[in-house]
C-alpha positions as CSV (number, residue, x, y, z in Angstrom):
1,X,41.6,210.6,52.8
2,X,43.6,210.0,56.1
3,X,42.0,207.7,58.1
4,X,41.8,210.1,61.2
5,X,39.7,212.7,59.3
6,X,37.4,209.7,58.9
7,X,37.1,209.0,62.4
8,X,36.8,213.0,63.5
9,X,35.6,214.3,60.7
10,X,32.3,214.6,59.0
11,X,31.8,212.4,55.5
12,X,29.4,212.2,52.8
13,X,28.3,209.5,51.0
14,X,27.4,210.5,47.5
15,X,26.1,207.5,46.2
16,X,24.0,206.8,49.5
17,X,20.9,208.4,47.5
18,X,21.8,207.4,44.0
19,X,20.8,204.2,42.6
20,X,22.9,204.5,39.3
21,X,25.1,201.7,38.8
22,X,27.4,202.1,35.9
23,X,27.3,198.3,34.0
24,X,31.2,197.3,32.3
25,X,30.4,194.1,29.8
26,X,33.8,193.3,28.6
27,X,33.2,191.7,24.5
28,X,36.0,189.9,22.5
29,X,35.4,189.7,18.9
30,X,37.5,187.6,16.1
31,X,40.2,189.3,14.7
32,X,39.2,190.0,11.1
33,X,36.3,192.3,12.4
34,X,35.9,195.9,11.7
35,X,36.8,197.5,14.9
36,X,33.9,200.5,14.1
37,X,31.5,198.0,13.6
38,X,31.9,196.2,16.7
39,X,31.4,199.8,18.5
40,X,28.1,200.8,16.8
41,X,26.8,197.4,17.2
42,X,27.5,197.4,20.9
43,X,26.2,201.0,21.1
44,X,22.6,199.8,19.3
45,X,22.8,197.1,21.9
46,X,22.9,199.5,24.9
47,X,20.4,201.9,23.1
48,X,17.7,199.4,22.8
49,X,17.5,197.8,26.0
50,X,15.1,199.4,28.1
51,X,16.6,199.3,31.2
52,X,19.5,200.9,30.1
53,X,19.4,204.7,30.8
54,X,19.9,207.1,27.6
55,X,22.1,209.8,30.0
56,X,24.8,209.3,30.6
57,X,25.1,207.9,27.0
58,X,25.9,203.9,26.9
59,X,30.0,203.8,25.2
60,X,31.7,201.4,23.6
61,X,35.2,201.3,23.5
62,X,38.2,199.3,21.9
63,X,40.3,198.4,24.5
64,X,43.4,196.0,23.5
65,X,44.3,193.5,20.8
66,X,44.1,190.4,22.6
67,X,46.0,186.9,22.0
68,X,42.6,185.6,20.0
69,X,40.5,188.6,20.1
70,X,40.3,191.9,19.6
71,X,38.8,193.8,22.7
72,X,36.0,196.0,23.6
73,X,34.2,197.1,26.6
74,X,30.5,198.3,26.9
75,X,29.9,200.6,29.3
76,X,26.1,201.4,30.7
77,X,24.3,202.6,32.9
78,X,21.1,201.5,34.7
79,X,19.0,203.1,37.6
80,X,18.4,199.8,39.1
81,X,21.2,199.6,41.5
82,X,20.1,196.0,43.0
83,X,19.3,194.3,39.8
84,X,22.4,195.5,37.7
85,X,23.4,192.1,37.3
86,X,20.4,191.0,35.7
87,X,20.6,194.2,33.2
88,X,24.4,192.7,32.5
89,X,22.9,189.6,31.5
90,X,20.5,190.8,29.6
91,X,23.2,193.1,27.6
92,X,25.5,190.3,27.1
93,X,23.2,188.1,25.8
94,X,22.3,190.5,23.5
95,X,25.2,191.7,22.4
96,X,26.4,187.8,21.6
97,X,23.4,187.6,19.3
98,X,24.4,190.7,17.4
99,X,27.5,189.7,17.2
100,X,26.2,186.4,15.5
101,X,24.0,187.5,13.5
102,X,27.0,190.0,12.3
103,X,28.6,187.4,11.0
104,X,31.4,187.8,13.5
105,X,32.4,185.6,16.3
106,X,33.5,185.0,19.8
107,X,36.7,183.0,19.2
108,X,38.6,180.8,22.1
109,X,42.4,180.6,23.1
110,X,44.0,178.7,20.9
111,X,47.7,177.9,20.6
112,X,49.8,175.8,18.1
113,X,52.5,173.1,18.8
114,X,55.2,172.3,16.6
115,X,57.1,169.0,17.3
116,X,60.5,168.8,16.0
117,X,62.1,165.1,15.5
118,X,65.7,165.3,16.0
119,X,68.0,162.2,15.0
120,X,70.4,162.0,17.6
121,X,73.8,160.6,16.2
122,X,75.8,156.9,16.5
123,X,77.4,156.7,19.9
124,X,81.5,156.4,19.3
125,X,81.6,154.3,21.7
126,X,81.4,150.1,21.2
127,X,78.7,147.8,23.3
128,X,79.8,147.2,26.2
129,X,79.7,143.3,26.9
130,X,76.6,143.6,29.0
131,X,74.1,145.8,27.3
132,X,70.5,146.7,28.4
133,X,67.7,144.8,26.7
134,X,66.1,147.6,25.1
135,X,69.0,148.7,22.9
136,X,69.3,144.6,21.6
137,X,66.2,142.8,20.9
138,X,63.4,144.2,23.8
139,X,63.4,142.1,26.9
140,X,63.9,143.7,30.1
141,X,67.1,141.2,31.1
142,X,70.3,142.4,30.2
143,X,72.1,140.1,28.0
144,X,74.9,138.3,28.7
145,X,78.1,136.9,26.4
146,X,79.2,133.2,26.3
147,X,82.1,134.0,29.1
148,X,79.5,135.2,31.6
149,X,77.2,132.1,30.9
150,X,80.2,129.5,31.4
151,X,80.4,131.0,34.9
152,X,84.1,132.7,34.5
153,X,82.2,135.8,35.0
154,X,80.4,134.9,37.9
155,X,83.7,134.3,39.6
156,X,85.1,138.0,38.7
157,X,82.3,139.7,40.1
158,X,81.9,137.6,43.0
159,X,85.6,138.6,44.0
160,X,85.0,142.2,43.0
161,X,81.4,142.3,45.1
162,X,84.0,140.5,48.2
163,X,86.7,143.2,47.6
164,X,84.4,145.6,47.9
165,X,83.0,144.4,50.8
């Protein structure tokens, strides 16, 4: 509807007077379950609650194959437009009894990790003379050889740190 004939033209609210609410309980049920079960059991739900109005007929419906469940939707209606929610809760509590006493279940997201170890291969390459303490025996200080501890290293890299200077 264009929003000028809502400004200059007349409307008519058709649910102003109605106070039928139509209830949508979505139910997930473990894979493994009998899809026509599941809908007659949700039906009887519907059918037996008394707040839940007989016309239009309460459906059931299969509605997707989910990652964990396979999935349904209850549809109702109810005349009591301001307490809908508490007819919702009613029905889902229900229904998860049902469900339970079924033998079927409610199950939860579940998903599976596979680690793969993968042995990396022998570097070509020889130790370098200075070699981080991890890869040798575990401390943190790198290691040194014996021409670094007699101090003829110390020289060479005190006249490559000037150089670069």
């Amino acid at each position: 509807m264009p929003n000028s004939e809502l400004v200059t033209g007349q409307v008519t609210n058709w649910t102003y007077g109605d106070q039928l609410r139509r209830i949508q309980l979505p139910v997930g049920v473990n894979y493994g379950a009998d899809p026509k079960k599941v809908i007659a059991l949700l039906q009887d739900v519907a059918h037996k609650h008394p707040r839940v109005l007989d016309d239009p007929p309460a459906r059931a419906l299969f509605m997707s194959y989910g990652d964990s469940s396979i999935n349904f939707e209850l549809r109702a209606w109810t005349d009591e437009y301001l307490h809908w929610q508490d007819v919702r809760s009613d029905l889902a509590i229900a229904a998860y009894d049902a469900v339970s006493e079924a033998g079927m279940s409610f199950p939860f997201p579940q998903r599976e990790i596979h680690l793969v170890h993968q042995a990396f291969a022998p570097s070509a390459e020889p130790e370098s003379e200075q070699t981080s303490s991890v890869a040798r025996n575990g401390s943190i200080a790198p290691q040194t050889t014996d021409d670094q501890s007699s101090g003829k290293s110390a020289e060479k890299s005190g006249d490559k740190a000037d150089a670069d200077l």
